[in-house]
N, C-alpha and C positions, 0 to 999 in steps of 0.2 A: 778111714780117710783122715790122713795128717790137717790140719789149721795151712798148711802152704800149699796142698793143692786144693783144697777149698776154695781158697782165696784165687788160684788161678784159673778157675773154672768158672767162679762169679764176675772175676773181669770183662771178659766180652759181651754179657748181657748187662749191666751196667753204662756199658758205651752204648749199648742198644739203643738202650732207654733216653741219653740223652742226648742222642743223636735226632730220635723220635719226639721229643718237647720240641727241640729246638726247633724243627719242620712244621712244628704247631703253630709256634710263634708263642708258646708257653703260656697259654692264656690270663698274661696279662694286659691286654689291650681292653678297651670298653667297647662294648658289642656296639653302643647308642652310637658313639662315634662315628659309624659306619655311617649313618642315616642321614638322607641330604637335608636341609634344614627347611621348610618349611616357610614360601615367599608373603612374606607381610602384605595384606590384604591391602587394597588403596582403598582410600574414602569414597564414595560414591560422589561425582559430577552433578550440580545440580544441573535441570532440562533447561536448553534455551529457550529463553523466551522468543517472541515472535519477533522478526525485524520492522523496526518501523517506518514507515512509506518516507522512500528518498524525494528529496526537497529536489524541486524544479533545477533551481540555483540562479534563475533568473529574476531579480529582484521588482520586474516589469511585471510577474504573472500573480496574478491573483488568485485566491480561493472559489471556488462556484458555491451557491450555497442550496444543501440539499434542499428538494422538495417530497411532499409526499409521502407517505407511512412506512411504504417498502425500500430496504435498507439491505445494503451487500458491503462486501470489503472492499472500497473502492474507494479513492477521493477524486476532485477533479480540482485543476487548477488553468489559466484562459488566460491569453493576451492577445490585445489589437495591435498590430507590429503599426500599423498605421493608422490617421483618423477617417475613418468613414466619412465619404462623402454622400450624396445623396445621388441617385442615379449610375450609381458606378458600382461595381463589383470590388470586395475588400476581404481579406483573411482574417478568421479569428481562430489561432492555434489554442488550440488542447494539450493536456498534459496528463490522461488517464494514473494514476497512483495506485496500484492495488496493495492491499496489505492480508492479502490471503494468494494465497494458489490457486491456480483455475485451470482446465482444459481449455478454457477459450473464455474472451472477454469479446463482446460485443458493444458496438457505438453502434447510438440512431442519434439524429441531429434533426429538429425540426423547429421553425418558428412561427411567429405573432402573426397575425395579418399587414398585409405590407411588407412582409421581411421575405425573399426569396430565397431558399437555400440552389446556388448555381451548383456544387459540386463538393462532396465530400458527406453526403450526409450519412453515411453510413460506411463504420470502420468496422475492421475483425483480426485479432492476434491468437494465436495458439500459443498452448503451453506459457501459461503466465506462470511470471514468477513474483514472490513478496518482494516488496521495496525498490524494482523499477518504477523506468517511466515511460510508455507508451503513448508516443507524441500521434497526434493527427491533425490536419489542416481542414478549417469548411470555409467554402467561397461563398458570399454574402453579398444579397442589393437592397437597399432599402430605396422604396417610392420617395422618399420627401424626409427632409429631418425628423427627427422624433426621437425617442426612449423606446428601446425595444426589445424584448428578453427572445434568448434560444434555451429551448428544450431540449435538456441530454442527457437520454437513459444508456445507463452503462449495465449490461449483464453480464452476473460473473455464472458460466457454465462448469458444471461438472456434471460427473456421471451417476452420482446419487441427484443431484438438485441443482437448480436455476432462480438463482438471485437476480435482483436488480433494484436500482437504485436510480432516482433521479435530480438532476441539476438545473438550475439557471440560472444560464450568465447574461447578464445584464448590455447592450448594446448601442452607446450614443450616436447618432449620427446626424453631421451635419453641427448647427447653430441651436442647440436644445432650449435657451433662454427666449429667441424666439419664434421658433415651434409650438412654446406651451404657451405665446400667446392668445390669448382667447380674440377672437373676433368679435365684433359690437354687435348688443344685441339688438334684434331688431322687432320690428311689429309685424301685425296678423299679413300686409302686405307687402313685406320684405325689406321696409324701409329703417335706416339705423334711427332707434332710439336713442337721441339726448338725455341726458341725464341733467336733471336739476338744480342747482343751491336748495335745501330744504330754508323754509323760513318758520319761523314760529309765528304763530299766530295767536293772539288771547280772545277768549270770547268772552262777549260783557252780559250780564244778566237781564231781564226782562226791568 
């Protein structure tokens, strides 16, 4: 075999060949390349804390002030839209606060002697939520002026356990400077005792 048909016999496997790279993509590409790239982790969220019980917004309502050992997620807050007179019926709104979650929150309203509760003495809301406010109204008569406090247990329900918590809010009615006047006292026959000028006296010796 001549060097010219050698050469013409090598031609067409030659273009074989680099007809067949070329359909490779001639392995110069980076394999890693391929690989989708891997999403930057985010820093971890700190947990919210818990919300804190929303303010009346009523500048007239006041705080109640716990009573009693047992203790739940609740606050209360109370105002006399009007002043109490004596013999009459009068509202004193509520303001329930919870600062936990509850199936159900529970009011009992009860008072002093002398203080009648007319209507409202017991409220109920389901599915509490933190940092409402859970308004209620109780109707009120007091005998005669005086200083009077209402009792208000608030329970906070769930379905593991039953808190509660208790309040009293304080209730003037009437002319309280003289209500807490005292009446003169008197003797074993009912009659009012006079009260005396003291006088000093010296005693002289024998």
């Amino acid at each position: 075999m001549t060097a010219n048909t050698f050469r013409r016999a090598a031609a067409p496997v030659a273009s074989a060949l680099a007809l067949l790279l070329a359909a490779c993509g001639g392995g110069g590409e980076d394999p890693a390349a391929s690989v989708p790239a891997k999403p930057e982790a985010k820093p971890e969220q700190p947990a919210a804390s818990a919300e804190p019980p929303a303010d009346v917004g009523d500048p007239n309502f006041a705080t109640a002030v716990a009573t009693g050992k047992t203790a739940a997620g609740v606050d209360l807050k109370y105002d006399l839209p009007a002043k109490p007179a004596p013999g009459q019926d009068f509202e004193v709104a509520l303001a329930l606060l919870p600062r936990l979650q509850a199936d159900t929150l529970e009011v009992e309203v009860t008072g002093i002697e002398g203080l009648t509760i007319v209507n409202g003495a017991g409220a109920r809301f389901d599915k509490v939520l933190s940092g409402e406010t859970y308004p209620a109204t109780v109707t009120v008569r007091a005998d005669k002026p005086g200083l009077y406090y209402l009792a208000v247990a608030a329970k906070m329900i769930t379905q593991v356990q039953t808190e509660a918590r208790t309040f009293s809010v304080p209730v003037v009615v009437g002319n309280v400077a003289a209500a807490q006047k005292t009446a003169p006292a008197t003797d074993a026959a009912g009659q009012p005792v006079e009260s005396m000028p003291a006088e000093e006296t010296s005693r002289q010796g024998p």
